[in-house]
C-alpha positions as CSV (number, residue, x, y, z in Angstrom):
1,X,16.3,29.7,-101.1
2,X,17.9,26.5,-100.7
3,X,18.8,26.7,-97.3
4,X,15.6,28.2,-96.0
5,X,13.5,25.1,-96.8
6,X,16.0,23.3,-95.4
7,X,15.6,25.6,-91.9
8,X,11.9,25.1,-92.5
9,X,12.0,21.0,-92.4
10,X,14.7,21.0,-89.8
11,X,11.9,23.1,-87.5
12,X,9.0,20.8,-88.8
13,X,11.0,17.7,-87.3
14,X,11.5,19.0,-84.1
15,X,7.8,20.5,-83.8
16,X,7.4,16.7,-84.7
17,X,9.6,15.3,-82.1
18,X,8.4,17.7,-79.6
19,X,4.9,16.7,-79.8
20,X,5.4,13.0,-79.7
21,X,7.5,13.2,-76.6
22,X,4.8,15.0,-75.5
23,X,2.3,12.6,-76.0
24,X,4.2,10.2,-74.7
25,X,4.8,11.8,-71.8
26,X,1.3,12.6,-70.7
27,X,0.5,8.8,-71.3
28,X,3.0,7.9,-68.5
29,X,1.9,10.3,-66.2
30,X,-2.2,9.1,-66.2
31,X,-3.4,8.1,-62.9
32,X,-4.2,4.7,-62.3
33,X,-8.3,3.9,-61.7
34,X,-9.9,3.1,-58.5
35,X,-9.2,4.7,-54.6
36,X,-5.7,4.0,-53.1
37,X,-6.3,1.6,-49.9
38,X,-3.6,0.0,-47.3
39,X,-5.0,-3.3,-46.5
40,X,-4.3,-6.6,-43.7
41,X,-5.7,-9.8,-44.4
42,X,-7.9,-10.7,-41.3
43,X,-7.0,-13.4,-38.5
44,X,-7.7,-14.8,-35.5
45,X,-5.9,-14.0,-32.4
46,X,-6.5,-13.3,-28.5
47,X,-7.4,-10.1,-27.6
48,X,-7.9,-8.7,-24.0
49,X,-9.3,-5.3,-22.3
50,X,-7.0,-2.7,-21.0
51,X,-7.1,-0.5,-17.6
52,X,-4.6,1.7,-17.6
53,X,-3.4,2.9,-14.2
54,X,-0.8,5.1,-12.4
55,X,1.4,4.1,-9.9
56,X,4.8,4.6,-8.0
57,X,7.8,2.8,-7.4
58,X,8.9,1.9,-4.1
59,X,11.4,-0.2,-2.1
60,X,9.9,-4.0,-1.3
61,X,12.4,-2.8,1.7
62,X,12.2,0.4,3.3
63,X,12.5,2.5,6.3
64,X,11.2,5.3,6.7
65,X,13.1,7.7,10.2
66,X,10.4,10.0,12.1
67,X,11.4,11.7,15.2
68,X,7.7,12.8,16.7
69,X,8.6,16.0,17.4
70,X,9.5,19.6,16.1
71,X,13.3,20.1,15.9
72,X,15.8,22.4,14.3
73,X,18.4,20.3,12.3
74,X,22.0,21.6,13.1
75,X,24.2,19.7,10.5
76,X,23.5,17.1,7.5
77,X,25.7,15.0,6.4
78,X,24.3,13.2,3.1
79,X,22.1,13.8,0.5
80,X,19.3,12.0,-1.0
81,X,20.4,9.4,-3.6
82,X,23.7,8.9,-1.1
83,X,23.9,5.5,-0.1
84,X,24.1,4.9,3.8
85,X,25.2,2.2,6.1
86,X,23.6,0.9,9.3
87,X,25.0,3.3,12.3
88,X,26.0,6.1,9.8
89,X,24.7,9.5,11.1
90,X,22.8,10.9,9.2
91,X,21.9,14.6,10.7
92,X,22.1,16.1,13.9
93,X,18.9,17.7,15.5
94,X,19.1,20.2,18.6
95,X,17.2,17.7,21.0
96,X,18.3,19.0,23.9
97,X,15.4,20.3,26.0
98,X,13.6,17.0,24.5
99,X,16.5,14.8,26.2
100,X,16.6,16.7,29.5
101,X,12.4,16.1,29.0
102,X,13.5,12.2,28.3
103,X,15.6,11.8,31.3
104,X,12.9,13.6,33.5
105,X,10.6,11.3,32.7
106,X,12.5,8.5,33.3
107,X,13.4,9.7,36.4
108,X,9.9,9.9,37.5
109,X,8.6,7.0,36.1
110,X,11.3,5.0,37.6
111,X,10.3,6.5,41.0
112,X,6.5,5.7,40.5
113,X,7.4,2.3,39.8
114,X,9.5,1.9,43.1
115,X,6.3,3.5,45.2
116,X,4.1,1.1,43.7
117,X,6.0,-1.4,44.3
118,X,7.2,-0.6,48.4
119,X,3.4,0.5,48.6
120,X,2.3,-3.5,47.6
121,X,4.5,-4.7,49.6
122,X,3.5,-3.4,52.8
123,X,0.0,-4.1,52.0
124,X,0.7,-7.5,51.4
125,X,2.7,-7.7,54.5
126,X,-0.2,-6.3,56.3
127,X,-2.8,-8.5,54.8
128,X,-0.6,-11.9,55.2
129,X,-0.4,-11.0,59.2
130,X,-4.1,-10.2,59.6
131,X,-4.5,-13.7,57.9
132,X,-2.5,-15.2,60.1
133,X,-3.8,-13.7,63.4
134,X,-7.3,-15.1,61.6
135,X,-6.0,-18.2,61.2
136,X,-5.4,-18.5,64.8
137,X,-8.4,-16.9,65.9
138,X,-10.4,-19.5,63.7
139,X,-8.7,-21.9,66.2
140,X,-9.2,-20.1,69.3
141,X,-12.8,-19.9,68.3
142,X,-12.7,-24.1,68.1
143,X,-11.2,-24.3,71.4
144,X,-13.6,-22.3,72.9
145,X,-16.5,-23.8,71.2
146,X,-15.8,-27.3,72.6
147,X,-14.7,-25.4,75.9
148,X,-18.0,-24.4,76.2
149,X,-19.7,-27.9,75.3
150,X,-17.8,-29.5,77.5
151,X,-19.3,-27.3,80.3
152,X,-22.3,-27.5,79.6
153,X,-22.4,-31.3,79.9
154,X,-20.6,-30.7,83.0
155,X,-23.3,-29.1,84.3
156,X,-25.9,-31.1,82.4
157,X,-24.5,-33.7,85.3
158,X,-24.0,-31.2,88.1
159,X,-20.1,-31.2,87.8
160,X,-20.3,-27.7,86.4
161,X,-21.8,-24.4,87.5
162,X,-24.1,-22.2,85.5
163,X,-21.7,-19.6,86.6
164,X,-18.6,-21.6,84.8
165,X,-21.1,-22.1,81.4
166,X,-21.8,-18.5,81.5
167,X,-18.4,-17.5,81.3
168,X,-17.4,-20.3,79.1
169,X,-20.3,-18.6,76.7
170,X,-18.4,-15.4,77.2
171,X,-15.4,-16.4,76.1
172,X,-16.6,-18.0,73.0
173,X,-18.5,-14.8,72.3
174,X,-15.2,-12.6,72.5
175,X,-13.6,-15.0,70.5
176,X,-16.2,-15.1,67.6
177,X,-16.2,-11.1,67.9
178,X,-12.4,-11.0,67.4
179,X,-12.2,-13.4,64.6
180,X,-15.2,-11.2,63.2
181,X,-12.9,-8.2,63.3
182,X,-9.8,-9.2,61.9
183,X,-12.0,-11.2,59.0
184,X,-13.1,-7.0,58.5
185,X,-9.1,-5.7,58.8
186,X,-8.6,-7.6,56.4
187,X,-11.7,-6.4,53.8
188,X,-10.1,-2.8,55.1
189,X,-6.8,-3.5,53.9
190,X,-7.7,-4.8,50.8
191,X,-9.8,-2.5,49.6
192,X,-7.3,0.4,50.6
193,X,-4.7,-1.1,49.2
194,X,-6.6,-1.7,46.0
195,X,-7.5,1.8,46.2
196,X,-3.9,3.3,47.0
197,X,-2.4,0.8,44.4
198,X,-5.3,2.1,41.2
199,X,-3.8,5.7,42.6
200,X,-0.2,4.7,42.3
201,X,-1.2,2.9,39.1
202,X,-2.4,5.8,37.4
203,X,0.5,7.9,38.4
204,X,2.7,5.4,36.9
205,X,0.5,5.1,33.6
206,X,0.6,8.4,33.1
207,X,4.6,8.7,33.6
208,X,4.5,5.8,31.2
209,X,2.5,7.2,28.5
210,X,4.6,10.7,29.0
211,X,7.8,8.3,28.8
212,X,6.6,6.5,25.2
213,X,5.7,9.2,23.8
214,X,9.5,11.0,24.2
215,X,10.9,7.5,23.1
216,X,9.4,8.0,20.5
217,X,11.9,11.0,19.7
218,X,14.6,9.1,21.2
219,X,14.3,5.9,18.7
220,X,16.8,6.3,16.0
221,X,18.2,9.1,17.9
222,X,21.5,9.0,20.4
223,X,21.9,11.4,23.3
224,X,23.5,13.9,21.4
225,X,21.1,14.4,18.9
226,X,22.2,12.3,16.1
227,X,19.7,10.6,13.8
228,X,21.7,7.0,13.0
229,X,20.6,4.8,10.2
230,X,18.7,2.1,11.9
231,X,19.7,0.1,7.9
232,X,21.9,-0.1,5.6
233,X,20.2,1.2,1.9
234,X,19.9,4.3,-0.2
235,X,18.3,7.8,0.8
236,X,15.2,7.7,-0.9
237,X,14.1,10.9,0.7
238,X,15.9,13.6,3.2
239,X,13.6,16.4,4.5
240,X,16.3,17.5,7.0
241,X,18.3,20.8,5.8
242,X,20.9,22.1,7.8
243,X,19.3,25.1,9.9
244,X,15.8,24.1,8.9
245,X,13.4,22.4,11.4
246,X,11.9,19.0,10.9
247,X,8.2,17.7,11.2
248,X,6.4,15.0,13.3
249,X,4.0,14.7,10.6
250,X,6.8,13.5,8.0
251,X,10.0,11.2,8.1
252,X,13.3,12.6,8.5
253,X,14.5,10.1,6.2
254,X,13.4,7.1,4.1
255,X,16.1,4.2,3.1
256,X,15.3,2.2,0.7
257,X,17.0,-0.9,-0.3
258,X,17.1,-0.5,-4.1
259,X,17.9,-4.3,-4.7
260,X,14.4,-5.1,-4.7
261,X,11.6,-3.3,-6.2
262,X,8.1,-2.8,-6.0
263,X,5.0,-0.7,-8.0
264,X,2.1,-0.2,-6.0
265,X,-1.3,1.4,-7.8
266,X,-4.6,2.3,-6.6
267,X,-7.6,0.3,-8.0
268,X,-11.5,1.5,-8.5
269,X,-14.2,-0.7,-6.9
270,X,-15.2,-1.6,-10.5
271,X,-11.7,-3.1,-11.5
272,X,-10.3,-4.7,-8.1
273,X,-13.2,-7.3,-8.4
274,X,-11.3,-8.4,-11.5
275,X,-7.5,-8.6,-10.2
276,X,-5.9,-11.6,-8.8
277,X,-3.0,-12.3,-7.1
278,X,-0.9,-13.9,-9.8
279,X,-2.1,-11.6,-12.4
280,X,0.2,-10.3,-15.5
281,X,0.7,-6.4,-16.1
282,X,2.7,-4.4,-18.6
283,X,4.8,-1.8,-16.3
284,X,6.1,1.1,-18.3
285,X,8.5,3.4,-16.3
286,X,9.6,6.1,-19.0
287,X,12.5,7.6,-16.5
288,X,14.0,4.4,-16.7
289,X,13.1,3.4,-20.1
290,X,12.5,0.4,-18.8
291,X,8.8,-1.6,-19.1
292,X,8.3,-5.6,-17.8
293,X,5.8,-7.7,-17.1
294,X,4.7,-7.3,-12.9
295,X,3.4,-10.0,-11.5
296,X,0.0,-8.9,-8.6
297,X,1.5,-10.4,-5.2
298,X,-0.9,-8.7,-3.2
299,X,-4.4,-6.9,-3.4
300,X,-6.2,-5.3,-1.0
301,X,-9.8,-5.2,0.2
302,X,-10.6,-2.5,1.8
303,X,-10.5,0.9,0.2
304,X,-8.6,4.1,1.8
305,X,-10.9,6.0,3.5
306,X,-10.1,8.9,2.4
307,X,-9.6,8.2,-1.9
308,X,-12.3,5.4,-1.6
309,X,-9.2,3.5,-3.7
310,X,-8.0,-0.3,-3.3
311,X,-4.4,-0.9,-3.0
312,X,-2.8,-3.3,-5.1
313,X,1.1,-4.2,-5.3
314,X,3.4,-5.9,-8.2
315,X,6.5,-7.2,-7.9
316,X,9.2,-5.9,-10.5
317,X,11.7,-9.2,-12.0
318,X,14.9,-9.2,-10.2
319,X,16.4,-8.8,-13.7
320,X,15.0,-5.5,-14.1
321,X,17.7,-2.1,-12.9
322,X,18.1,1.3,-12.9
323,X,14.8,1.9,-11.1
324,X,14.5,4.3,-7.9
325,X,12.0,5.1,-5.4
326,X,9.5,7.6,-5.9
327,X,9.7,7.2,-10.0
328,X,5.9,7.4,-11.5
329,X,5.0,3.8,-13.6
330,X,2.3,2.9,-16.1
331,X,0.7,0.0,-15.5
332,X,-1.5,-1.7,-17.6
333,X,-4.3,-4.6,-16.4
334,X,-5.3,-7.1,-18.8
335,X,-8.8,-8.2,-17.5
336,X,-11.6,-9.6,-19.9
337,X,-9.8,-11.4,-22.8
338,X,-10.9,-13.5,-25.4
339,X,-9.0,-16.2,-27.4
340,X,-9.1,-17.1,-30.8
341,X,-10.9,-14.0,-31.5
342,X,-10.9,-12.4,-34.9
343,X,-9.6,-9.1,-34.4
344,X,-9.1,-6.0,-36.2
345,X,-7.1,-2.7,-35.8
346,X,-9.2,-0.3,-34.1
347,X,-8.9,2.6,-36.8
348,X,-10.0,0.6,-39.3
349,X,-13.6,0.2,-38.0
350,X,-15.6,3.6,-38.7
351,X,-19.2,4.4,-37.3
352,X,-22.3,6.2,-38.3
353,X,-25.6,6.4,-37.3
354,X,-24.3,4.6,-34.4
355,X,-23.5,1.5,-36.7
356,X,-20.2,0.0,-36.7
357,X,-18.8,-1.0,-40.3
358,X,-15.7,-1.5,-41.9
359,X,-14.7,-1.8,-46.0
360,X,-13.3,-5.1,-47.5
361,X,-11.8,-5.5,-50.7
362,X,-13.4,-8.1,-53.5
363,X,-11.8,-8.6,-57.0
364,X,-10.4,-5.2,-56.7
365,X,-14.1,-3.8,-55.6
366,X,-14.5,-1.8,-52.1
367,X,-17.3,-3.4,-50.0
368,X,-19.2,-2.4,-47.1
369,X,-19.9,-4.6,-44.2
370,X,-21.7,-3.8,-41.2
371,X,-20.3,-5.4,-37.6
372,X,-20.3,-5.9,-34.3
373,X,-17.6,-5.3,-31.6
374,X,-16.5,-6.9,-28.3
375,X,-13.5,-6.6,-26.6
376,X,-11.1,-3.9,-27.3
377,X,-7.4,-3.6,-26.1
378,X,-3.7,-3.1,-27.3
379,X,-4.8,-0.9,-30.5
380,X,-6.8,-3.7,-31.6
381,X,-10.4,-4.9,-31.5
382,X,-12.7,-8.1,-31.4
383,X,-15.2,-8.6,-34.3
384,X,-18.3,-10.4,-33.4
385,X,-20.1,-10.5,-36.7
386,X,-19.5,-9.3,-40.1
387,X,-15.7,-10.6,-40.8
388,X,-14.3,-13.9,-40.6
389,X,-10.5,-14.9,-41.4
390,X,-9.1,-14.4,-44.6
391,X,-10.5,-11.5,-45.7
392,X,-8.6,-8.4,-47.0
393,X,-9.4,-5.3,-44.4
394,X,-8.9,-1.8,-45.6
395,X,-7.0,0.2,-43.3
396,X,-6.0,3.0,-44.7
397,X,-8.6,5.5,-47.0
398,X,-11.4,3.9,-45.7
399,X,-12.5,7.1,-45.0
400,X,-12.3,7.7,-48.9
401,X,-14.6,4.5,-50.0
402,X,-18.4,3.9,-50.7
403,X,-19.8,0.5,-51.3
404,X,-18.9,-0.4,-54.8
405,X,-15.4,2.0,-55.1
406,X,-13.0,0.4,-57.5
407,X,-10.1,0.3,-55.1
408,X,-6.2,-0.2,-56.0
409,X,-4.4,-1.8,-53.6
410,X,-0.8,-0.1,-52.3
411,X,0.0,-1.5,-49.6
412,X,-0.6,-4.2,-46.4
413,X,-1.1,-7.7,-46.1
């Protein structure tokens, strides 16, 4: 008997203990009062708009090989990324019918030029005679003239006959008729050798233009076919594949002399109106891992035709490596900015109704406030009206609060 009551208060303590641990326990574990809320006391700093663009990295120095015609490409002998040397050869194209084409035309150019040339000769051989022979007509015509006024005073006193004026009149009158004619050989020649020559001229234009335009194949190109690297750099680009054919329309090549860097973008008419040259922009290129600060050196202002876009180029820091041409870059324009501004992050201002507000906290008390925005840019925005500095922002669970909440604070600044 003893030693059941003695079970029985054993089992009474512990229900005892049990319960008070219990309690305890569900004491500890109360939630605290009011909505949890992240929060940053608010400041003043500058905030500008972003445009956010795409663009393309290129070589401030590159060289790009066409050969204006359609050619098979026998043999290669880099690849792209290889770096080449001025001279190097590069491929080897099967211009053979376009060289025999190039010679032809040389050829015959060569011999239009020498026609022209013998043909202006001799008509300014012809013409410089007939000048002569009118020069000394012009005095034959003077000699004759005072031949005949001599005569006639002659006979004005009877020491002449009116048979010796008549033929002194004669004379003159042949003389005057020959000076007449050469004055017109002369007119002749001219105008047929200005005709012959405009003849000749176009000939030789034409052999010219034919001539140019197969240079144009032969520049960067020696007579067996070989393109040579007109500079020393990096292969950029190589279109040419051993037993393919390559285009007039694109280059065979580009080098690019990786040493110095550029980005070039394309603007809309409503943002090139606010880019400078001299202008800041944040450059991300994410397959380099690499983002800077461009500087705008140059900004065009007229649009492409075609994309109705503006051109505008930044220059990359010298410091700045690793970056090759053709790689895509995000750059970012900082435009409209104001200083001093009090700003905000941009999630925690909330809208309804089309009314802007954001929640503050006061002696522990959630409290609506209506504002208005300006600027926004950089994950942050300015606050016209409604804030000023000092206050504490909610952040985080605004989303949670009406005017009034009891809030505990959990976090921020």
């Amino acid at each position: 008997m003893r030693r059941k009551w003695i079970a029985l208060a054993l089992a009474a303590v512990s229900l005892f203990a049990l319960v008070s641990c219990g309690t305890q326990k569900t004491e500890q574990t109360a939630p605290p009062s009011g909505v949890a809320v992240q929060v940053k006391t608010v400041e003043r700093s500058d905030v500008a708009t972003e445009n956010r663009v795409s663009g393309t990295v290129t070589s401030d120095d590159e060289t790009s090989i066409y050969v204006a015609t359609t050619a098979k490409c026998l043999a290669v002998y880099f690849e792209a990324g290889d770096t080449v040397e001025k001279g190097d050869v590069i491929c080897t194209l099967d211009l053979a019918s376009t060289q025999a084409n190039y010679n032809a035309a040389r050829i015959s150019y060569n011999s239009s030029a020498e026609s022209y040339r013998q043909q202006k000769e001799l008509f300014d051989r012809q013409i410089e005679m007939t000048q002569s022979q009118i020069a000394l007509s012009e005095k034959t015509v003077a000699l004759r003239e005072k031949n005949l006024s001599d005569t006639q005073a002659l006979f004005a006193i009877g020491a002449a006959s009116e048979l010796e004026v008549t033929s002194a009149e004669l004379e003159l009158d042949g003389a005057r008729m020959e000076l007449e004619g050469l004055k017109l050989q002369v007119l002749s020649s001219e105008a047929q050798r200005d005709s012959t020559l405009a003849q000749l001229e176009a000939g030789m234009e034409s052999t010219r233009a034919n001539l140019e335009q197969l240079g144009l194949v032969m520049d960067d190109v020696d007579a067996k076919g070989n393109v040579v690297a007109p500079a020393s750099g990096m292969l950029a680009s190589l279109t040419a594949t051993e037993g393919g054919y390559i285009s007039a329309n694109y280059p065979v090549a580009v080098i690019s002399n990786a040493e110095q860097m550029k980005i070039t973008v394309y603007v809309s008419e409503a943002l090139v109106p606010k880019i400078a040259i001299g202008d800041a922009a944040r450059v991300n290129i994410a397959a380099a891992d690499a983002e800077f600060t461009g500087v705008v050196r140059s900004v065009e202002q007229t649009a492409n035709v075609q994309t109705k876009l503006y051109a505008v180029v930044l220059s990359v820091p010298s410091n700045v490596t690793g970056l090759i041409s053709g790689m895509f870059a995000d750059v970012t324009f900082f435009t409209e900015s104001s200083a001093g501004a009090i700003a905000v992050p941009s999630e925690a201002i909330q809208t309804s109704n089309g009314v802007q507000y954001v929640f503050v906290v006061e002696n522990d008390t959630a409290k609506y406030v209506a504002i208005t925005t300006g600027l926004s840019g950089d994950g942050v925005t300015e606050v016209l009206t409604g804030l000023s500095a000092g206050q504490k922002l909610v952040t985080r669970g605004q989303q949670y609060l009406s005017d009034g909440d009891a809030v505990r604070i959990v976090g921020g600044a």
